[in-house]
C-alpha positions in Angstrom: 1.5 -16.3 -3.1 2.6 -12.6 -2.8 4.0 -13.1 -6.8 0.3 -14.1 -7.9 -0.8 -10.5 -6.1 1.0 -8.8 -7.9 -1.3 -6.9 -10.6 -0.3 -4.4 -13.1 -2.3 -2.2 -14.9 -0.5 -0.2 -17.2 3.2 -1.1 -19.0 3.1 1.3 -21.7 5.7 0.3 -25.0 6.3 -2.5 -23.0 8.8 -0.8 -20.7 8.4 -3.7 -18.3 9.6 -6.1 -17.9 13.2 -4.4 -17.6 16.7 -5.7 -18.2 19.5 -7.1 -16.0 21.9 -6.1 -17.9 20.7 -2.6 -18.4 22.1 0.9 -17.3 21.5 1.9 -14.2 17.9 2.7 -12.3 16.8 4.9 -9.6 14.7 3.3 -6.6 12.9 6.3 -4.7 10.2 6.5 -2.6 9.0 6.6 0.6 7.7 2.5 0.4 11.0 1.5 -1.4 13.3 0.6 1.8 10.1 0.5 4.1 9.4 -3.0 5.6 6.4 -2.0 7.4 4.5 -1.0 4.7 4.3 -4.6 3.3 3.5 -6.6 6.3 -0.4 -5.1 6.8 -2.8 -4.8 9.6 -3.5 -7.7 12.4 -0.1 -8.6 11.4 2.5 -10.6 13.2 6.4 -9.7 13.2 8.7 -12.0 10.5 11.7 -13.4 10.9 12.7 -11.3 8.0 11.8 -9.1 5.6 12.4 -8.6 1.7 12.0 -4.8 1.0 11.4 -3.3 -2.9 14.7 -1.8 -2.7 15.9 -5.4 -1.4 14.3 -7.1 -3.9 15.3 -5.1 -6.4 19.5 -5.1 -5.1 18.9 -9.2 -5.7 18.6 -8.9 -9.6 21.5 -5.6 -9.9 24.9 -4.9 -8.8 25.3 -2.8 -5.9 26.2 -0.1 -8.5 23.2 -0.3 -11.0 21.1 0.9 -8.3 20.6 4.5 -6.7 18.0 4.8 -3.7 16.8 7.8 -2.6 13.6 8.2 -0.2 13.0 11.3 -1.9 9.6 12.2 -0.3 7.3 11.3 2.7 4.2 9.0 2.1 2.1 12.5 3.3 3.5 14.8 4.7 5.1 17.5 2.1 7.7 19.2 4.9 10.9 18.2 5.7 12.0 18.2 8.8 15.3 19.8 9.7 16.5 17.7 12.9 18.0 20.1 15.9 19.1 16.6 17.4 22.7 16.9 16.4 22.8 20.5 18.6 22.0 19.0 21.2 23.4 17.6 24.4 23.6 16.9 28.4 26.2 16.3 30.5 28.8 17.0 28.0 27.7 14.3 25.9 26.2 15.0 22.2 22.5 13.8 21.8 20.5 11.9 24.1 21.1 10.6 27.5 19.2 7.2 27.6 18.4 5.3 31.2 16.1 1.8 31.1 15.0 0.3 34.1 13.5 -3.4 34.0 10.1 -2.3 35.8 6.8 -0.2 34.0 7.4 2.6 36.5 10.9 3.9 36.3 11.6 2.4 40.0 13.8 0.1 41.0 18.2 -0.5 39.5 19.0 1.3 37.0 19.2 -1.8 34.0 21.2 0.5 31.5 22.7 3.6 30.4 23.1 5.0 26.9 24.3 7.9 24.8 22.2 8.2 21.4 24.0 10.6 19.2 21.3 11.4 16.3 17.4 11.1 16.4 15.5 8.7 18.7 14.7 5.4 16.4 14.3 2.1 18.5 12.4 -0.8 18.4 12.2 -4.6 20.2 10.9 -6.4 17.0 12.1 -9.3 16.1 12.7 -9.6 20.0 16.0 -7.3 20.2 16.0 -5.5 23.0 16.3 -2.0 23.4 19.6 -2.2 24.7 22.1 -4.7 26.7 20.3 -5.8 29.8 17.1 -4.5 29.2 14.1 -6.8 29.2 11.5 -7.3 25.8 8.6 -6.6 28.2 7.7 -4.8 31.4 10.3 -1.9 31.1 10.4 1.9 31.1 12.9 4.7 30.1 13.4 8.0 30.0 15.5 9.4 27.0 16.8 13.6 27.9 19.0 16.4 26.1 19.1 19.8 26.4 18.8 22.2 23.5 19.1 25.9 22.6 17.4 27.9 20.2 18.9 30.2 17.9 16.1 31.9 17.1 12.8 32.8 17.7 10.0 30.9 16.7 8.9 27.7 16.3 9.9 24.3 16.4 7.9 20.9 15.3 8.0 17.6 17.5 7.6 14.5 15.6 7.4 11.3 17.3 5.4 7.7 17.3 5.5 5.1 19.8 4.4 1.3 20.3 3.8 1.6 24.2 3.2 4.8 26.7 4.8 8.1 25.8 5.0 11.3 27.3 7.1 15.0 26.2 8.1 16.9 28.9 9.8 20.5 27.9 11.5 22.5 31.1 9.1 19.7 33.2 6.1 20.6 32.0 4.2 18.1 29.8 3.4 18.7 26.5 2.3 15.1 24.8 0.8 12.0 26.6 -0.8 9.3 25.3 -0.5 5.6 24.4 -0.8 3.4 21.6 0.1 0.1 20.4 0.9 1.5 16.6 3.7 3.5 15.7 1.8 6.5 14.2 3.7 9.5 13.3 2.3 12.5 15.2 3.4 16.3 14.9 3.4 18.5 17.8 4.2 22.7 17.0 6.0 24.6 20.0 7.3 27.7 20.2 11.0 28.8 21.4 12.7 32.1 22.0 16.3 32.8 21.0 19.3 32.2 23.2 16.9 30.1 26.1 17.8 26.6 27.0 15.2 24.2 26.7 14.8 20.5 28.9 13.3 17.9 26.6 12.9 14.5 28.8 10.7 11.7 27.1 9.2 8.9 29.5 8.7 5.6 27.9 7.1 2.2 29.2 6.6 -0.9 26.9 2.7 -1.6 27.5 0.9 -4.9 27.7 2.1 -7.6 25.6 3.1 -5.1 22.7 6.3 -4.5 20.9 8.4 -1.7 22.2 8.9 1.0 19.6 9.8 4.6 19.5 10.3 7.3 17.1 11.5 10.8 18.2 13.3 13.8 16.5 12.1 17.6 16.7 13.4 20.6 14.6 12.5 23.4 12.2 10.3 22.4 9.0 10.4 23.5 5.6 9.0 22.6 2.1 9.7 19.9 0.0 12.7 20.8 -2.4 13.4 18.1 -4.9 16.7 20.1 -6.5 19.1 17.7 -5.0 17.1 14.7 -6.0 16.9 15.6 -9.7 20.6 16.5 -9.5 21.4 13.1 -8.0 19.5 11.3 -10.8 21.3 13.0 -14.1 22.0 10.7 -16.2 19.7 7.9 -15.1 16.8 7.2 -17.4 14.6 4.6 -15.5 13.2 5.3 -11.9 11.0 2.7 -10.1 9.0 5.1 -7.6 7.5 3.0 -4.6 4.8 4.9 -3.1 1.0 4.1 -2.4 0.2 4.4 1.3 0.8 2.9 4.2 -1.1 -0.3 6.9 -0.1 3.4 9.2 -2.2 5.6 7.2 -5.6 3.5 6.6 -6.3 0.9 9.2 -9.3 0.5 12.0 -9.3 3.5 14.5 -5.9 4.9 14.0 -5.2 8.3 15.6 -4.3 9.9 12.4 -5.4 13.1 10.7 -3.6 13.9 7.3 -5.1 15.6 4.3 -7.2 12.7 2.5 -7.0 10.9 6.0 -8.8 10.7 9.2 -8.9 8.2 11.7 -7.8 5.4 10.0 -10.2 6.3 7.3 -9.8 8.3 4.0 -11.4 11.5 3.1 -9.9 11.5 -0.6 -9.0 8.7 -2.6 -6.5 10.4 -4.3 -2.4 9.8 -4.3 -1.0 12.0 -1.6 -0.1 15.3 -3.4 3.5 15.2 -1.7 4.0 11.6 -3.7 2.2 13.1 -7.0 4.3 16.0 -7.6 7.5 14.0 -6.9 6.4 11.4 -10.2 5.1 15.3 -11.9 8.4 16.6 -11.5 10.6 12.6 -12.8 8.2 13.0 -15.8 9.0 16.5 -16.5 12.4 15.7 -16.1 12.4 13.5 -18.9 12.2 10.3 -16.3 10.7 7.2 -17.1 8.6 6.1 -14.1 7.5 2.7 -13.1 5.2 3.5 -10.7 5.3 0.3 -7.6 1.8 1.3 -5.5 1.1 -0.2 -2.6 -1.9 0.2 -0.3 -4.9 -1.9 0.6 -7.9 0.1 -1.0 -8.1 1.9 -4.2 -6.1 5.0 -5.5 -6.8 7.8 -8.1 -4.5 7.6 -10.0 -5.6 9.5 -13.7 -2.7 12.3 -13.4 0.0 9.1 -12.5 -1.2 7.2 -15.9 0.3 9.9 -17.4 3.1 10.8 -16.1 4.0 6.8 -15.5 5.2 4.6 -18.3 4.0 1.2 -16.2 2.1 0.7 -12.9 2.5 -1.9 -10.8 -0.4 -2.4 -8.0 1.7 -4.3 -4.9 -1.0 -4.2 -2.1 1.2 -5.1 1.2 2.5 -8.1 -0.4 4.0 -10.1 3.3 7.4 -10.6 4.3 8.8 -11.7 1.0 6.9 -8.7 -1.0 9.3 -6.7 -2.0 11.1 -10.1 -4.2 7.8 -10.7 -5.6 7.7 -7.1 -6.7 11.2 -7.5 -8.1 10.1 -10.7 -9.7 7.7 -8.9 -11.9 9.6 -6.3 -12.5 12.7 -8.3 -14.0 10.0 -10.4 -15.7 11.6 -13.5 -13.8 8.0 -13.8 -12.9 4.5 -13.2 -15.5 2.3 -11.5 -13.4 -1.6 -12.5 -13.2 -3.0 -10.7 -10.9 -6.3 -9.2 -11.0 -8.2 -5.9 -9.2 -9.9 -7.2 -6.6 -11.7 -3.6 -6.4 -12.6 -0.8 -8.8 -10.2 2.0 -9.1 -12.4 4.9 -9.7 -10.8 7.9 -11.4 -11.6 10.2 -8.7 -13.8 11.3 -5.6 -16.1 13.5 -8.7 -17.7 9.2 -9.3 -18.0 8.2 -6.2 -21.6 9.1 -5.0 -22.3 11.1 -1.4 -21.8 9.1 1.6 -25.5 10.2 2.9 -26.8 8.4 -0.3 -27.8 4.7 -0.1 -28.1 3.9 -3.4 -26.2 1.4 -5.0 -26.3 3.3 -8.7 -22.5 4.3 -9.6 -21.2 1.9 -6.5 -18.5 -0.6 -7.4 -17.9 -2.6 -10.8 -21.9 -4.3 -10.2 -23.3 -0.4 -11.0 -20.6 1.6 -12.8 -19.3 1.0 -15.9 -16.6 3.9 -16.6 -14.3 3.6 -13.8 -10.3 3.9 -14.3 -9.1 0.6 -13.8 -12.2 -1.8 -13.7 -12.7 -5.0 -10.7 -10.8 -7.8 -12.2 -8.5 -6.3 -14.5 -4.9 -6.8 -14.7 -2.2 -7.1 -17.5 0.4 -9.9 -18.3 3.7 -9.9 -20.5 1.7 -12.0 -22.8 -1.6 -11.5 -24.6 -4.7 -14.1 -24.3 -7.6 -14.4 -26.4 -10.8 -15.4 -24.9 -12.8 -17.9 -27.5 -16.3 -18.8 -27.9 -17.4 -20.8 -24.5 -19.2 -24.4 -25.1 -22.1 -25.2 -23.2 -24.1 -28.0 -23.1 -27.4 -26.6 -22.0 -29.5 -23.0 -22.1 -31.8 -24.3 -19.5 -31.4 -24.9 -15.7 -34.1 -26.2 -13.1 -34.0 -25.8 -9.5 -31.2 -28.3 -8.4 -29.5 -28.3 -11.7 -26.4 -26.8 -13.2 -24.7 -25.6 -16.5 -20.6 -26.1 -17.1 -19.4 -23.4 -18.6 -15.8 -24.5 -21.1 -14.6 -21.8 -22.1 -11.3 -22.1 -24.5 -8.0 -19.5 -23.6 -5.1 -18.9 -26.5 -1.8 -17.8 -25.7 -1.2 -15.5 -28.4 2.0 -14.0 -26.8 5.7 -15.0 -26.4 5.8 -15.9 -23.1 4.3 -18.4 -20.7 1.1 -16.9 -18.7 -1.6 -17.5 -16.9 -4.8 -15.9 -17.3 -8.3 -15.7 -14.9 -11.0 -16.2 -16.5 -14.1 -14.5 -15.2 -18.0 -15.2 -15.3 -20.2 -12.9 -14.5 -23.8 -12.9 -14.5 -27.0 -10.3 -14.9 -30.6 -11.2 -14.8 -31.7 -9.7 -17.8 -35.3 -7.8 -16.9 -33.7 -6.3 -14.2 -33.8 -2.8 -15.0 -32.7 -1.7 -11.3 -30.2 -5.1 -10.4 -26.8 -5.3 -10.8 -25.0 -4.6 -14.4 -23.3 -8.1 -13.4 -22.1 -10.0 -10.5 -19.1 -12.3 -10.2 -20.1 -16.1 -9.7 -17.2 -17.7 -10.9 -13.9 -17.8 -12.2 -10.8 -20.0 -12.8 -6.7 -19.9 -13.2 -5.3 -21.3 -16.0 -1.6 -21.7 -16.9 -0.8 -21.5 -20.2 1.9 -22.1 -22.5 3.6 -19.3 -25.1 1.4 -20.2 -28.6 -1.3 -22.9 -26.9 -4.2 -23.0 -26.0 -5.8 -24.1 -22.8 -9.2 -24.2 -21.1 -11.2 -22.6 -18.3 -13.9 -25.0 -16.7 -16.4 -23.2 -14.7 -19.6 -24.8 -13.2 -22.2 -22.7 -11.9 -25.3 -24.4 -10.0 -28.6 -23.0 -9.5 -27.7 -21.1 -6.9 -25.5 -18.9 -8.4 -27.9 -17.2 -10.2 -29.9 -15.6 -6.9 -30.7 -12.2 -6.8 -32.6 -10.0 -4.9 -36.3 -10.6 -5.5 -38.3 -7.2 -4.7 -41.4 -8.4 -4.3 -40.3 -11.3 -2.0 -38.3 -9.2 0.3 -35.5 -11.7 0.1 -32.5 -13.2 -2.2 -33.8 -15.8 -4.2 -33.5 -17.8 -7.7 -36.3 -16.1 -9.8 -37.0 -17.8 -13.3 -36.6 -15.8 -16.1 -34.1 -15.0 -18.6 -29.9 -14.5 -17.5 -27.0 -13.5 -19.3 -23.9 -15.3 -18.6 -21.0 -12.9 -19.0 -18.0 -14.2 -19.5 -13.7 -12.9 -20.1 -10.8 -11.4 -18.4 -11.9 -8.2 -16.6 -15.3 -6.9 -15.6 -15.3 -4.7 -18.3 -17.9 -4.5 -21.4 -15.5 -4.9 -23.7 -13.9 -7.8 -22.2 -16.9 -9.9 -21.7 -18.5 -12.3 -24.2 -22.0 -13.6 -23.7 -24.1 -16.5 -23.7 -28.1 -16.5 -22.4 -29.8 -19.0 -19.8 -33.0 -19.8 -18.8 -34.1 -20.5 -15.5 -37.1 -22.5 -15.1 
């Protein structure tokens, strides 16, 4: 299922699929070693989980491939971690004590020294360490550091349960959640003081336990090193998009173009778009992997990309489906599900109710338009046969519509039909009532059979107040994409 997802919309002289037995690629970005990303919202926890950068290591040597996460989903700083400076007791990094109860009372259940940045998590029911229960249990994680200068310092941290930063005992974050969300917190620190951080933990509920913490001095993105690492390599596979973190239902998250769990821009995070600026300029040839759930601008990355590959969060097994496609050991089929509009300039104001430049049903110019994706093959659409131009209430037309494979490969192509009433000066430019898979073999040809009753030609009748089947004359629209120049037509009547 997550291989028939899998839609691409650009693969410019054919750069994809690409070769086994090739020289060697780059994997980079911040959704190429990223399980998360591909498992959603309202999501359970797998057993396991197939990455991009997994996916990809299945069809390569070990020494084909050379990963870097070169860039954040959003944020464009880098964080310089003051972790490894610190220590208590004698002992480098964090001094880590769990107790099996919510409140921190009770025996002791385990000690631990953690040398580098805090990064745990009970999934896939581990626990956090020996001893420790999945559920019902606190902790409290402390270090000491000391600045060597004045100024100031960024906390960054995310949780799955009840967190709370203390600094010298005196808090400075509390709050509670049962997402991991990455949240900055500024402080400032004079030179040559010592500093207390302690961090209280309790696993909540019936959640997961998960917890994210490092803390240091920030400074802009610097993609030297990364260019420096790739001389010599010719093909990078950049997996970015967003994140089930980013956009989701009521998420306490505020990034430019996001807010909330909304999105104020639908554009690709600027951080992520200068990374694929500065591969192109570079001389790079990008394959672009983008996965989110809703649409992305994405004019500057057609481009500076020779192929894009739209992944959505593609499930546990995702990231081999992606590889699939990419090493061509799958056809991809897939189809936009949604319009990809160029930018936020064609989307009208929020404050204005009208439909009029509004998804694929009243726009016709949009970037990548509802229902279109490409395939290693090429189809041609024939001439459909139908039996009759008339329908009365209760009847139905069959609409046998003949598909070519005119390609090398075998592929499968969706046929779409799409219908518009045609007197309907303010309706719809079309609405989908129908479509159908069809597998098809390099140099045949195969056939889509679509029935559409009576009912599927109901549209809003103005007068009546109400959706209903209004005789008159309808144009059957019929292809691969929603696009004008995709479609063929044929007229009803509706008696």
């Amino acid at each position: 299922m997550a291989r028939e997802t899998m839609t691409l919309l650009q693969n410019k002289n054919n750069i994809l699929p690409l070769k086994k037995s090739g020289k060697k690629i780059a994997v980079i970005g911040p959704n190429a070693d990223n399980e998360r990303v591909l498992w959603g919202n309202y999501n359970g926890t797998p057993v396991r989980t197939i990455t991009v950068l997994d996916g990809i290591a299945s069809k390569l040597p070990a020494n084909k491939i050379l990963y870097d996460k070169a860039c954040d989903i959003v944020d464009g700083k880098v964080l310089e971690s003051f972790v490894p400076g610190c220590s208590i007791g004698g002992s480098k990094g964090f001094r880590a004590t769990y107790w099996n109860s919510s409140d921190m009372t009770g025996d002791i259940a385990a000690n631990q020294q953690l040398a580098g940045p805090l990064k745990l998590a009970s999934e896939g029911n581990h626990e956090l360490a020996p001893g420790v229960k999945l559920e019902g249990f606190s902790a409290k994680f402390e270090t000491e550091f000391t600045a060597s200068e004045t100024g100031e310092i960024i906390f960054k941290y995310g949780t799955q349960g009840a967190f709370e930063l203390l600094v010298n005992d005196l808090s400075v974050v509390k709050y509670e959640d049962w997402r991991k969300l990455i949240s900055k917190t500024p402080y400032k620190v004079e030179a040559g003081k010592k500093y207390k951080i302690e961090i209280r933990f309790t696993q909540l509920y019936n959640w997961q336990a998960a917890i994210d913490f490092d803390f240091g001095r920030e400074t802009d993105q610097d993609y030297s090193g990364l260019m420096a690492r790739l001389k010599g390599i010719d093909v990078v596979v950049f997996v970015g998009g967003l994140s089930n973190l980013l956009e989701g239902e009521e998420m306490p998250v505020s990034y430019p173009g996001f807010k909330g769990g909304d999105r104020t821009d639908i554009e690709l995070p600027a951080v992520q778009r200068n990374c694929i600026k500065m591969l192109k300029q570079a001389g790079k040839k990008v394959i672009l992997v983008n996965c989110s759930g809703s649409a992305i601008g994405l004019v500057p990355e057609t481009g500076n990309c020779e192929a894009i590959l739209q992944a959505w969060y593609a499930g546990e097994s995702g990231g081999q489906a992606v590889a699939d496609v990419l090493f061509g050991d799958y056809n991809p089929s897939g189809k936009l599900p949604v319009t990809f509009y160029m930018n936020m300039e064609q989307l009208p104001d929020f404050e204005d109710y009208s439909m009029k430049g509004r998804t694929y049903r009243y726009m016709s110019d949009p970037l990548f338009p509802f229902g279109f994706g490409l395939s290693y093959t090429t189809f041609s659409i024939g001439t459909a046969q139908i039996r009759k131009n008339e329908i009365n209430s209760g009847g139905s037309i069959e609409l046998t519509v003949p598909v070519s494979n005119t390609g090398k490969r075998d592929g499968t192509e969706i046929v779409q039909v799409y219908i518009r009433k045609a007197d309907d000066s303010d309706g719809p430019l079309k609405t989908l009532r129908g479509f159908q898979r069809v597998k098809i073999a390099a140099g045949k040809t195969g056939e889509a059979t679509i029935d559409l009753p009576h009912s599927a030609f109901e549209f809003f009748d103005r007068a009546g107040g109400k959706m209903a089947v209004i005789p008159g004359n309808y144009e059957v629209l019929y292809g691969n994409s929603s696009d004008a120049e995709d479609l063929k037509m044929v007229n009803i009547m509706i008696r």
